[in-house]
Backbone as CSV, one residue per row, in Angstrom:
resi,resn,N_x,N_y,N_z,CA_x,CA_y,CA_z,C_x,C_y,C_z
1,UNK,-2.107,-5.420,-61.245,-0.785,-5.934,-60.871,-0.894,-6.685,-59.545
2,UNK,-0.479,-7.587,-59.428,-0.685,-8.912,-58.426,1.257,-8.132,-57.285
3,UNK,0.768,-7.379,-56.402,2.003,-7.431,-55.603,2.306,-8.502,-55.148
4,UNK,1.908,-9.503,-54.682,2.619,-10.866,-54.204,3.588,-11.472,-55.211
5,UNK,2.174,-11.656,-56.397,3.528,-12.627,-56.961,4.299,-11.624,-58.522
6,UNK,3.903,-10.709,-58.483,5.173,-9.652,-59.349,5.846,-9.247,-58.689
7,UNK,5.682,-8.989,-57.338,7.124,-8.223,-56.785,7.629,-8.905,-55.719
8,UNK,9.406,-8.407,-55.507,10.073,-9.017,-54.377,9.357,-8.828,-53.118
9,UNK,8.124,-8.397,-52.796,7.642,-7.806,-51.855,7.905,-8.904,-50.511
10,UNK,7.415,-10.138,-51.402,7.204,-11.476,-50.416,9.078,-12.173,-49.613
11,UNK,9.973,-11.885,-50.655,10.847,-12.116,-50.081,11.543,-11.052,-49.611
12,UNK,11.622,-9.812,-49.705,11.798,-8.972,-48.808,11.198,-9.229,-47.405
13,UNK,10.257,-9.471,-47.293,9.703,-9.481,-46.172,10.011,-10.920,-44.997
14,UNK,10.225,-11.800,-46.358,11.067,-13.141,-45.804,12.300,-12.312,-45.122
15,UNK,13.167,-12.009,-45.924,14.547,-12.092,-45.785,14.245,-11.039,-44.304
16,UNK,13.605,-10.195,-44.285,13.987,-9.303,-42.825,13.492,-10.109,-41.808
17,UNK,12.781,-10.756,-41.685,12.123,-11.431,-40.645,13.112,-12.573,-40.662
18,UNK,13.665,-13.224,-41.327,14.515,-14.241,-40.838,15.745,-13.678,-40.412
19,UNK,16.279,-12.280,-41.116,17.554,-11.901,-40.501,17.237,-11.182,-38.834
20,UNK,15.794,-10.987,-38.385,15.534,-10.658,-37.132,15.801,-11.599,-36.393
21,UNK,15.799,-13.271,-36.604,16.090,-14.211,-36.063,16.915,-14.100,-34.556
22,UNK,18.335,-13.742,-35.109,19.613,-14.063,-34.213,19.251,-12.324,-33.026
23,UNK,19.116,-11.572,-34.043,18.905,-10.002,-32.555,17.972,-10.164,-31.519
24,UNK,16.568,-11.289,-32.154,15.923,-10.964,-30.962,16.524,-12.390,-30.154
25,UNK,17.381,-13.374,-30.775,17.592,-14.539,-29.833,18.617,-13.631,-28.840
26,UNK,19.363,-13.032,-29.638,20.578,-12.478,-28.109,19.678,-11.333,-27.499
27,UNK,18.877,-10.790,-28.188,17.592,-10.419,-27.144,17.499,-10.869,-25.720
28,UNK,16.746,-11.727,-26.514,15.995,-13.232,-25.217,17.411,-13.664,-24.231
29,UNK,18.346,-13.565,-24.568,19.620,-14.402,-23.575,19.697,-13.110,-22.713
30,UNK,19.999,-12.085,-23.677,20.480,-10.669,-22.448,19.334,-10.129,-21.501
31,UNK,17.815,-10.308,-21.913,16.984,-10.119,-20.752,17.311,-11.120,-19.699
32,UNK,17.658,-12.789,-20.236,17.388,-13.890,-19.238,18.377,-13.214,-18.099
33,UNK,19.771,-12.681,-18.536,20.729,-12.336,-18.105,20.260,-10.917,-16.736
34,UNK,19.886,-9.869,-17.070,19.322,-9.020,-16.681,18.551,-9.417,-15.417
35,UNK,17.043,-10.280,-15.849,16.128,-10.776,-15.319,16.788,-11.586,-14.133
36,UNK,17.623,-11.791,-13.869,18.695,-13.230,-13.092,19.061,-11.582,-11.952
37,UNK,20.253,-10.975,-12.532,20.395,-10.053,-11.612,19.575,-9.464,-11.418
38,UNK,18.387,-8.670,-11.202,17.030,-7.971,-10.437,16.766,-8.945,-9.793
39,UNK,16.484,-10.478,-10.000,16.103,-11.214,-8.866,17.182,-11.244,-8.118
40,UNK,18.657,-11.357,-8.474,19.614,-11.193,-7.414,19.243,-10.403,-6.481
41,UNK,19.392,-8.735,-7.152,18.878,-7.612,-6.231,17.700,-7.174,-5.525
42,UNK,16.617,-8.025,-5.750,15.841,-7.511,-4.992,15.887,-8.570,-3.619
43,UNK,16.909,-9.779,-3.739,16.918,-10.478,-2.822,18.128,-10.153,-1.748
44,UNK,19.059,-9.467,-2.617,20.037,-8.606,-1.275,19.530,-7.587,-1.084
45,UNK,18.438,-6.868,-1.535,17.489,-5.891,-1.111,16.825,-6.278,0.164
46,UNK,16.386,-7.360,0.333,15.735,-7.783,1.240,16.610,-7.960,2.167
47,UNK,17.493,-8.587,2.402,18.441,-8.743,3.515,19.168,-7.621,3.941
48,UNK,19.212,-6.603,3.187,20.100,-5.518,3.335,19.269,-4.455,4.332
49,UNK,18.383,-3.649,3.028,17.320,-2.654,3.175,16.233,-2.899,3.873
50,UNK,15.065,-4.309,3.403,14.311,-4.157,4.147,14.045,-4.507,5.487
51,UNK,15.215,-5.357,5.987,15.605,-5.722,6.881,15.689,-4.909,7.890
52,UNK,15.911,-3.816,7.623,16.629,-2.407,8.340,15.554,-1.635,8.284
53,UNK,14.096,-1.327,7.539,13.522,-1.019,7.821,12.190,-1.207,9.245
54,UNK,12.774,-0.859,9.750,11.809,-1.672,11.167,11.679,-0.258,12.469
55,UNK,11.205,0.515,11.511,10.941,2.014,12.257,9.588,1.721,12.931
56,UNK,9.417,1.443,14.244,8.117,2.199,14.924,7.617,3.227,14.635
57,UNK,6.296,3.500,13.701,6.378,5.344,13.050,5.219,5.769,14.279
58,UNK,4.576,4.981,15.231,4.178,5.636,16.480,5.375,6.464,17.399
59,UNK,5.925,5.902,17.376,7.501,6.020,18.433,8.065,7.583,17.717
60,UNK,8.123,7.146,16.433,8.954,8.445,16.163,8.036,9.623,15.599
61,UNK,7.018,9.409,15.542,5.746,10.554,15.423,6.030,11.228,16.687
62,UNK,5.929,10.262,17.791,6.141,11.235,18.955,7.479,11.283,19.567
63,UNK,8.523,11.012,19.120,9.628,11.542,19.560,9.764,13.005,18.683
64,UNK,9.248,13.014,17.278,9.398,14.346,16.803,8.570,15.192,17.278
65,UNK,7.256,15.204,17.568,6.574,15.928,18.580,7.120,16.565,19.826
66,UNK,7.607,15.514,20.422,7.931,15.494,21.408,9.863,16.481,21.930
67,UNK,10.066,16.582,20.880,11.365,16.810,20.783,11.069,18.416,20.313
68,UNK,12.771,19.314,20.908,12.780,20.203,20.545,12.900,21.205,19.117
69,UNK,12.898,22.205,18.855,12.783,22.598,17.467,13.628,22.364,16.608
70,UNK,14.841,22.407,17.473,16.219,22.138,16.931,16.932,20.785,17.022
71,UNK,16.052,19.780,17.384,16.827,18.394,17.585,16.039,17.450,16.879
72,UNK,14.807,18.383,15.458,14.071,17.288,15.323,15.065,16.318,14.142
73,UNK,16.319,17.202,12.949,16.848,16.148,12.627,17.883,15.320,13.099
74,UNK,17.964,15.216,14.309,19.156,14.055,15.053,17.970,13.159,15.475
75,UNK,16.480,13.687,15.758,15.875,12.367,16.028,15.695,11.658,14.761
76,UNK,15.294,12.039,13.537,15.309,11.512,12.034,16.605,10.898,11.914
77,UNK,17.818,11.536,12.361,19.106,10.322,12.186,19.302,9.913,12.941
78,UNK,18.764,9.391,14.367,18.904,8.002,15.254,17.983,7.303,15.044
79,UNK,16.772,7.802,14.041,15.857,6.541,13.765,16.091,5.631,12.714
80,UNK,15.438,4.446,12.368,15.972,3.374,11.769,14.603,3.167,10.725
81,UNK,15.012,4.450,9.851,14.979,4.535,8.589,16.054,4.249,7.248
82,UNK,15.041,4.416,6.243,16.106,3.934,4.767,16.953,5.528,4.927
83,UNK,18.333,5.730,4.305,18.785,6.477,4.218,18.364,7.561,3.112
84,UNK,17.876,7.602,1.837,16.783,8.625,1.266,15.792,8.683,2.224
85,UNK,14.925,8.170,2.702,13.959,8.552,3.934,14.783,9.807,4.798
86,UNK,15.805,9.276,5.741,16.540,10.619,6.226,16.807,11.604,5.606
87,UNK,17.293,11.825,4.507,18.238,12.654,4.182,16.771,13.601,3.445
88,UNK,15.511,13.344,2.934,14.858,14.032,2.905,14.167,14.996,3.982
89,UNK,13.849,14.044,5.221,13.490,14.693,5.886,14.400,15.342,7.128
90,UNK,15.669,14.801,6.687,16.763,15.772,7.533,17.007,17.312,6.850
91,UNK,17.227,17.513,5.208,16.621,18.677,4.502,15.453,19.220,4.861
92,UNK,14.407,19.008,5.114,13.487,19.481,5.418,13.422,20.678,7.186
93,UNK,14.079,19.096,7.935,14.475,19.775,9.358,15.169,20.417,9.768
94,UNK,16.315,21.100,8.905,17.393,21.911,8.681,17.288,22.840,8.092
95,UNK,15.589,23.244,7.243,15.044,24.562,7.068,13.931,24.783,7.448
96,UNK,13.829,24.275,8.730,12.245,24.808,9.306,12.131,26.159,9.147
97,UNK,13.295,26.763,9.649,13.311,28.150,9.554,12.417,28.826,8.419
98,UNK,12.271,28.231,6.790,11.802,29.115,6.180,9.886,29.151,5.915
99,UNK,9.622,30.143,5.174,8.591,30.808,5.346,7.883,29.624,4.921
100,UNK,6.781,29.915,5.321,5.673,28.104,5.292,5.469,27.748,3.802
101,UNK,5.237,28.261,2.361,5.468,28.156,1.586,6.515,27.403,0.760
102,UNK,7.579,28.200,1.342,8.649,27.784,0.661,9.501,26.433,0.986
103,UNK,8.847,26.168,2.228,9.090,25.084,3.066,7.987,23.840,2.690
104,UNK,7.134,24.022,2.233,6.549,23.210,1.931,6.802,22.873,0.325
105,UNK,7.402,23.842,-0.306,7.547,23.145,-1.611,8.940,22.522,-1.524
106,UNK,9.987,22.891,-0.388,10.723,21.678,-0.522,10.567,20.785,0.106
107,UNK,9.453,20.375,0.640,9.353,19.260,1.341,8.714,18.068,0.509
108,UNK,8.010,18.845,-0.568,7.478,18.240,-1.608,8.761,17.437,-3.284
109,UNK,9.238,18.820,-3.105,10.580,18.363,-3.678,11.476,17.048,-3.098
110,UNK,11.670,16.635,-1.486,12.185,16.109,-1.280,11.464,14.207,-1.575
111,UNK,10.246,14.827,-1.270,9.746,13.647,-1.521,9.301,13.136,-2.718
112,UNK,9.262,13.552,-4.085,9.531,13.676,-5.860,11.049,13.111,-5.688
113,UNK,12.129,13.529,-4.879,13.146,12.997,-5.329,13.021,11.558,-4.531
114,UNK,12.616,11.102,-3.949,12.209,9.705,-3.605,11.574,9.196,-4.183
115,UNK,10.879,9.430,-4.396,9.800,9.040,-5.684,10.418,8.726,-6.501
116,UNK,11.038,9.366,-7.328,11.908,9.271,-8.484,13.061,7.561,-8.290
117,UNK,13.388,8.043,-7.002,14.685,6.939,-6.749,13.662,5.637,-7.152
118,UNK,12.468,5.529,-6.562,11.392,4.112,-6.194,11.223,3.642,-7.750
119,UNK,11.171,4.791,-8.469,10.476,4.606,-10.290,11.632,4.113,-10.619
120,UNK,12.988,4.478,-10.399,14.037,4.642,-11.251,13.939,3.024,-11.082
121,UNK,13.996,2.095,-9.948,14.378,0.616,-9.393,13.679,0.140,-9.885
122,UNK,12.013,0.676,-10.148,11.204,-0.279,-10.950,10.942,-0.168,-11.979
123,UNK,11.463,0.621,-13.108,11.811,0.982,-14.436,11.944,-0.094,-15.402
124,UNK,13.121,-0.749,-14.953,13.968,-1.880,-15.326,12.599,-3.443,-15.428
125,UNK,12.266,-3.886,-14.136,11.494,-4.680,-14.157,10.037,-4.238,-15.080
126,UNK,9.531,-3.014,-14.643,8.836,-2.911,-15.572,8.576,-3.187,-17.142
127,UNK,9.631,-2.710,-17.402,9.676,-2.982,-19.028,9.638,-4.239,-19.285
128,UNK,10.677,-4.809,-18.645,11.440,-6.172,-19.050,9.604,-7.129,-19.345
129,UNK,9.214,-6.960,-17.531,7.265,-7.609,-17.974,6.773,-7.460,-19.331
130,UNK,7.238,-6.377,-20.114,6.566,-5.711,-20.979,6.616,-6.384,-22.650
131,UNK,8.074,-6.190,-22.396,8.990,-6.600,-23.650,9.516,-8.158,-23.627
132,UNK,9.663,-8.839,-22.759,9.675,-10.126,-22.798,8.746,-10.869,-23.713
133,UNK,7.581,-10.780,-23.462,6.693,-11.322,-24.022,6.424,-11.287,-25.442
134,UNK,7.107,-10.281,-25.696,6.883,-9.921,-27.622,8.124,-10.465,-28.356
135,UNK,8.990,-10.083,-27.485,10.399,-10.457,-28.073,10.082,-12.883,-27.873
136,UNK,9.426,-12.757,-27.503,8.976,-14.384,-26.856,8.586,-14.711,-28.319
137,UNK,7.099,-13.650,-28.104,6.687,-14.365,-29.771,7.005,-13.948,-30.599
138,UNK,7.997,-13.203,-31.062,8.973,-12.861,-32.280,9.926,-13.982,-32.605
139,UNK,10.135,-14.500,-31.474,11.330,-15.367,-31.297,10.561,-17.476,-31.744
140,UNK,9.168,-16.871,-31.122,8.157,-18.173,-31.802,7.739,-18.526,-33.170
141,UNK,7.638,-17.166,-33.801,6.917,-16.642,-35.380,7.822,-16.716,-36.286
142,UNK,9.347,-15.846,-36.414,10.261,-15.939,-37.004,10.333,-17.614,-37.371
143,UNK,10.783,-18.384,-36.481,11.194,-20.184,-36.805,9.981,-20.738,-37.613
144,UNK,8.685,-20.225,-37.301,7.877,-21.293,-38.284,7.578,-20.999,-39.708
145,UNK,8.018,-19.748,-40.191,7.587,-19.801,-41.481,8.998,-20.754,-42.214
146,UNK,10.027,-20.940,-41.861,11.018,-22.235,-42.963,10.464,-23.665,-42.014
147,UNK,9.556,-23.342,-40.939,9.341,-24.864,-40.230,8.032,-25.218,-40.957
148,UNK,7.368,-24.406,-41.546,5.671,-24.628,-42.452,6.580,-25.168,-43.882
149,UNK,7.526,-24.461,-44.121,7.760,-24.856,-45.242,8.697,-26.454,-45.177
150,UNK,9.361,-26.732,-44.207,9.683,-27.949,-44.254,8.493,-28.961,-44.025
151,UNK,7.537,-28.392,-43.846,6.677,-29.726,-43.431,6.128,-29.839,-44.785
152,UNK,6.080,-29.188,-45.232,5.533,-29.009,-46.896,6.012,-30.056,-47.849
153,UNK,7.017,-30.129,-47.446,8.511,-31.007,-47.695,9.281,-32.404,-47.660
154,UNK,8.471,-32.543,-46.228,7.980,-33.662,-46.044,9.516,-33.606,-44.781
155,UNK,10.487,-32.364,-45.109,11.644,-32.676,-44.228,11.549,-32.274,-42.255
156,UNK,11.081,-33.614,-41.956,10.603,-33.142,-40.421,12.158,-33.024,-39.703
157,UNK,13.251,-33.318,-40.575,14.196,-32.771,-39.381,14.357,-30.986,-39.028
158,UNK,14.069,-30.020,-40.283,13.878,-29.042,-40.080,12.776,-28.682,-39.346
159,UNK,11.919,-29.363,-39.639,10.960,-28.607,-38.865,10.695,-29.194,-37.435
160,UNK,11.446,-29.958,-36.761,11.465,-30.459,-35.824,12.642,-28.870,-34.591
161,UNK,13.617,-28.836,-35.952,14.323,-27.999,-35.155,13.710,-26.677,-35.277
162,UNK,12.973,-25.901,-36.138,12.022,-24.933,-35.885,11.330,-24.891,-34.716
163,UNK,10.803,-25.753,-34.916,9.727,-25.695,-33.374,10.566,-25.747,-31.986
164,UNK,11.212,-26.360,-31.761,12.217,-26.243,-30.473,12.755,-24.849,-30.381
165,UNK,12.991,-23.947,-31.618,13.599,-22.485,-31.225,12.138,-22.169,-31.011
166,UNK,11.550,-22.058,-31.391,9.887,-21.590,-31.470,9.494,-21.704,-29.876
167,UNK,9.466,-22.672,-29.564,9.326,-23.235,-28.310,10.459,-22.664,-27.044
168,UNK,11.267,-22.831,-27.487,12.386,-22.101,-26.320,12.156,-20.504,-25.929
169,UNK,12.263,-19.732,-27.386,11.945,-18.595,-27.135,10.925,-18.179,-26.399
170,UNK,9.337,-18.879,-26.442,8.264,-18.427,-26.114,8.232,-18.694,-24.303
171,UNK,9.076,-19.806,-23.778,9.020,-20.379,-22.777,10.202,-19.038,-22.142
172,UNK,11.649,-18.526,-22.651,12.400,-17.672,-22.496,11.679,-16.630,-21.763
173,UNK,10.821,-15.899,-22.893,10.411,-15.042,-23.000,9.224,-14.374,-21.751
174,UNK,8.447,-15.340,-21.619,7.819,-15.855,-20.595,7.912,-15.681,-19.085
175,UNK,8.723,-16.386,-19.050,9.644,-16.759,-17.951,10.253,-14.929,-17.410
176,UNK,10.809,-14.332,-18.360,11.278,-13.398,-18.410,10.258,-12.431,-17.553
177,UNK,9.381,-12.179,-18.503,8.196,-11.941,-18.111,7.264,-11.789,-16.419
178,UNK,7.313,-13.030,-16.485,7.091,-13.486,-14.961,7.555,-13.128,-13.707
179,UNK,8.652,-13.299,-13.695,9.731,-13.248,-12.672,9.836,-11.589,-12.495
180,UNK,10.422,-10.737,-13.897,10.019,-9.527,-13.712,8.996,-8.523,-13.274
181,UNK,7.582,-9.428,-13.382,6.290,-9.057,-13.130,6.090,-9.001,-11.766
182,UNK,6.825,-10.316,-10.929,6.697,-10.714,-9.392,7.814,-9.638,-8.984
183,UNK,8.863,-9.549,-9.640,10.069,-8.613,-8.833,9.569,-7.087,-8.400
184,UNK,8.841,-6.718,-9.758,7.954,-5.656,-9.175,7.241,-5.342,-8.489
185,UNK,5.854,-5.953,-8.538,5.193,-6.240,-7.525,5.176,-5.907,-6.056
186,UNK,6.493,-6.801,-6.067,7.219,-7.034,-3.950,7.917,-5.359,-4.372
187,UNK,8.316,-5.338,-4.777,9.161,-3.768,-4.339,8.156,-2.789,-4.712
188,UNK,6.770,-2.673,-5.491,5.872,-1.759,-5.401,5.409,-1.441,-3.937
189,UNK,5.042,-3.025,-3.602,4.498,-2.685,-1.924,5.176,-2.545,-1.394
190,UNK,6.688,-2.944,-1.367,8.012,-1.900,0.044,7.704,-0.869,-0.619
191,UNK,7.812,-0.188,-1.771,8.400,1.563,-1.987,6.720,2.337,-1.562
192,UNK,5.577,1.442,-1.902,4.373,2.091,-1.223,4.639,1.930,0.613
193,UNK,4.816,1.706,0.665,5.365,1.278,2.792,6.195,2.578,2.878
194,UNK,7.383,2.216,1.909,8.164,3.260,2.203,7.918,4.954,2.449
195,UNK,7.117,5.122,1.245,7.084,6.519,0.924,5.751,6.902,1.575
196,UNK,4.635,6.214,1.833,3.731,6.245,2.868,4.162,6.609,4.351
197,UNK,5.487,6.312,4.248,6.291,6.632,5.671,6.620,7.731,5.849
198,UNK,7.334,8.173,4.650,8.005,9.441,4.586,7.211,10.765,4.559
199,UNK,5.463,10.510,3.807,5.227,11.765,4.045,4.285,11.994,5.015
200,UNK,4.502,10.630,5.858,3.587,10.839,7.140,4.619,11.657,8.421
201,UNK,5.890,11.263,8.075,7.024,11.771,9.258,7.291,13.633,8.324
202,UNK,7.498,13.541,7.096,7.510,14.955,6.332,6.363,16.360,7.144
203,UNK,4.556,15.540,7.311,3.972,16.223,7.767,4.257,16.441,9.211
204,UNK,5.042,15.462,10.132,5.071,15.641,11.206,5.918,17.092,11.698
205,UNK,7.143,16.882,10.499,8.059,18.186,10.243,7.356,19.340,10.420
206,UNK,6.488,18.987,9.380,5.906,20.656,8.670,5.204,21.279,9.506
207,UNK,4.835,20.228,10.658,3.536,20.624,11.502,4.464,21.405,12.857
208,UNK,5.777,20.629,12.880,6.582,21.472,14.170,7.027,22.450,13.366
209,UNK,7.582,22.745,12.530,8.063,24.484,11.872,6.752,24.993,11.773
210,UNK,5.610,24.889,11.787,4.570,25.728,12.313,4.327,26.450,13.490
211,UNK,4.616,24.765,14.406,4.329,25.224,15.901,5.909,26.118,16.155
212,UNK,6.745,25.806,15.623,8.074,27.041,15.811,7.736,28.361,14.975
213,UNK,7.169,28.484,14.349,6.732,29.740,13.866,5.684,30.664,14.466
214,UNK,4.481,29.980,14.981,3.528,30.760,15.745,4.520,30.982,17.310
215,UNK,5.003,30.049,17.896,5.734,30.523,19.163,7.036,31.651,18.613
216,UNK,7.378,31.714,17.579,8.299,32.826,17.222,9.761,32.515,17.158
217,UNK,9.617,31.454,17.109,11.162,30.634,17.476,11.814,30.766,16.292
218,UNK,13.266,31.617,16.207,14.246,31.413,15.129,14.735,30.473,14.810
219,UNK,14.526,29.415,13.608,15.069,28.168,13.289,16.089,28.504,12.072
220,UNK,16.831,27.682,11.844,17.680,27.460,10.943,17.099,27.629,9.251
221,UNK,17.266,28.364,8.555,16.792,28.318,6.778,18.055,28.381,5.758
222,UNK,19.337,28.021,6.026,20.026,28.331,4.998,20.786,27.015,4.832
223,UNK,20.180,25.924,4.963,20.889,24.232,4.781,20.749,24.010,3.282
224,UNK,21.879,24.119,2.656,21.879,23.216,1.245,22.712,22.271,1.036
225,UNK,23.160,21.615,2.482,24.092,20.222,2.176,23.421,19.356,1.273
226,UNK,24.000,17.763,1.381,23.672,16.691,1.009,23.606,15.351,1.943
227,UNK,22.739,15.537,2.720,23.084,14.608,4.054,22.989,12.794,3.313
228,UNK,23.004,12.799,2.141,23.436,11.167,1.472,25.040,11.357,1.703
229,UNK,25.111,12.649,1.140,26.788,12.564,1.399,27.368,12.536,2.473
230,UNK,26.779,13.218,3.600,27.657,13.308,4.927,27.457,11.555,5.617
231,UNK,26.010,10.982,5.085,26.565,9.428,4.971,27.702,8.545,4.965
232,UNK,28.274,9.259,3.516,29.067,7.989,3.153,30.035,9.069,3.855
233,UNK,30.463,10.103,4.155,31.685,10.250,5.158,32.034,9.350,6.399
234,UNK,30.395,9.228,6.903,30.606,8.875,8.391,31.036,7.502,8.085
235,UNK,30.323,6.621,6.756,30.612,5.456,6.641,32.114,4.815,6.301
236,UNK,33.025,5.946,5.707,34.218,5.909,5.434,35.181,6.350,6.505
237,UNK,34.356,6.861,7.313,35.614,7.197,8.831,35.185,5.852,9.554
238,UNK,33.987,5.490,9.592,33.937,4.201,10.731,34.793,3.066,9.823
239,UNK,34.543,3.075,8.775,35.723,1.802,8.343,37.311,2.522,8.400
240,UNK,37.549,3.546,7.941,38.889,4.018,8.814,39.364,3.684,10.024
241,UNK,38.152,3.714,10.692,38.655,3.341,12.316,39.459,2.407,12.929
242,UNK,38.436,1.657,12.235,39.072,-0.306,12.887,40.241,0.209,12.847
243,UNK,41.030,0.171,11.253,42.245,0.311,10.797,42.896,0.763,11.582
244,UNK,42.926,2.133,12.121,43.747,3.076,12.886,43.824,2.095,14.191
245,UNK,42.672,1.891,14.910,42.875,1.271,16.241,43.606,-0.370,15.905
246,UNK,43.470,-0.821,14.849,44.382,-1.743,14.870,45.678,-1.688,14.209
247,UNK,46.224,-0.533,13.437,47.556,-0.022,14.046,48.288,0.730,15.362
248,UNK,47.129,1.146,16.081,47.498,1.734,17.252,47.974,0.818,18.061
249,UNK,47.154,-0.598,18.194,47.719,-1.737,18.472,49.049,-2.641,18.640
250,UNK,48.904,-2.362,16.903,50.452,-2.972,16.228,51.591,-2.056,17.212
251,UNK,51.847,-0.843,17.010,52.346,0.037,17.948,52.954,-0.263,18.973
252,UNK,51.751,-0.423,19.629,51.670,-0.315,21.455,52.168,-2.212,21.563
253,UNK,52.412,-2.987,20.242,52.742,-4.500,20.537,54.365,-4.340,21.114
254,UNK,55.014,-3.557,20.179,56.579,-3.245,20.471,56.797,-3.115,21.938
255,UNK,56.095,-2.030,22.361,56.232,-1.451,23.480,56.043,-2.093,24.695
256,UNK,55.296,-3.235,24.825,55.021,-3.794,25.933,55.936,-5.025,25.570
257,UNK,56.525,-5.415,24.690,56.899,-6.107,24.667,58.457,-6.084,25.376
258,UNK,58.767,-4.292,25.091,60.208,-3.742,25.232,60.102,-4.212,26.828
259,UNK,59.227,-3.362,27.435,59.005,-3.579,29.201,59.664,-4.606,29.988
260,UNK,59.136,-5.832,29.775,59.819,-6.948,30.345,61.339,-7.228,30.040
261,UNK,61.876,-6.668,29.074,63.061,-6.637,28.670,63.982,-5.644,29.550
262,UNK,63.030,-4.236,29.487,63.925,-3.457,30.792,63.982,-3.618,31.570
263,UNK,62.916,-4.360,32.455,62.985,-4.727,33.765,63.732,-5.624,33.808
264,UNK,64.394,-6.564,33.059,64.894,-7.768,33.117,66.605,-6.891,33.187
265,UNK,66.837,-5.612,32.468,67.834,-5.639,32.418,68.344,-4.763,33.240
266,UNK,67.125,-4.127,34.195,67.277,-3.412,35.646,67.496,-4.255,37.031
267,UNK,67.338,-5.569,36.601,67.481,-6.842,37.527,68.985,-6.841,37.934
């Protein structure tokens, strides 16, 4: 038995591959789409975040050294670190107190959850490098089998327009590809900078709740805040502020204004 030409095998296999056509084209548009914002973001990344990263880690190696047992996380939050950078190693400095063990596995914990944040950002680009390229030549392969057959045909307007989807997609796809490949890249080497940072200032921690432990010093062990959160408090009272002081303003406009009026009418 000849499966090709006794069974639907051949146009089954037509018909799915041409109805793949249009999913992987809105494919190809919604990565282009995607691919557009990550380059957005990693470029207000740059102006935002890495901008702000500009920690001297000589300076603050030895200001934490240098500093007392109990003030090492206010030096971690006057330094000009990323805010996951703090808030790990402000957790950390807010249980020196506990037993060296247990302190070291959350210090390890804290820095897995950074980790995690760095994977989660490059997740996205990752793939996209990945999957661009197939969805490219899916998007190349699909158009030429009715573009082989128009040439067969002798009808080059079809197969003129085959090849242009053929061609678009692969260039799409590509492109996709690329850009995602470079977006990664640059934020592999910030989040390696980054986290190279963190568990060089982490050990600096671990090394003063030592030296507070052999001197005998009672430190603090029962911190389970969220110092991301006490963040966005502080960040929501300083924009409160303006506000208030510029109704306190509005206020105090009446009032001075009344003044010259009483005096005028004490005249």
């Amino acid at each position: 038995m000849d499966l090709y030409n006794d069974t639907y095998l051949p146009d089954i296999l037509h018909d799915i591959a041409q109805g793949l056509l249009t999913p992987v084209m809105v494919l190809i548009v919604a990565l282009i789409a995607v691919t557009l914002f990550f380059l957005g973001a990693v470029i207000v990344e740059f102006f935002t975040e890495r901008r702000h990263f500009k920690q001297n880690m000589p300076r603050i190696v030895n200001q934490i050294n240098d500093a007392g047992y109990g003030d090492v996380a206010q030096v971690v939050s006057d330094g000009q670190l990323l805010r996951y950078q703090k808030a790990a190693l402000i957790t950390a400095a807010r249980n020196m107190g506990l037993p060296e063990e247990p302190l070291f596995a959350l210090a390890q914990n804290q820095i897995t959850q950074a980790e995690g944040i760095c994977k989660r950002r490059l997740a996205w680009t990752d793939t996209i490098s990945k999957i661009a390229p197939l969805l490219g030549l899916m998007g190349t392969l699909i158009p030429l089998g009715p573009g082989i057959v128009a040439l067969g045909q002798n009808n080059v307007t079809l197969l003129s327009q085959s090849l242009t989807v053929a061609f678009d997609a692969t260039v799409c796809g590509l492109t996709c590809a690329v850009v995602s490949l470079i977006v990664s890249k640059v934020r592999s080497g910030w989040y390696g900078e980054y986290l190279g940072a963190l568990e060089s200032l982490m050990t600096c921690v671990l090394d003063k709740a030592a030296e507070a432990r052999k001197a005998g010093v009672k430190l603090p062990a029962n911190y389970d805040g969220d110092p991301m959160e006490e963040f966005k408090q502080t960040d929501r009272a300083a924009k409160a502020q303006p506000a208030t002081v510029a109704a306190a303003g509005a206020d105090a406009a009446p009032e001075a204004a009344a003044e010259p009026a009483t005096a005028k009418g004490g005249e």
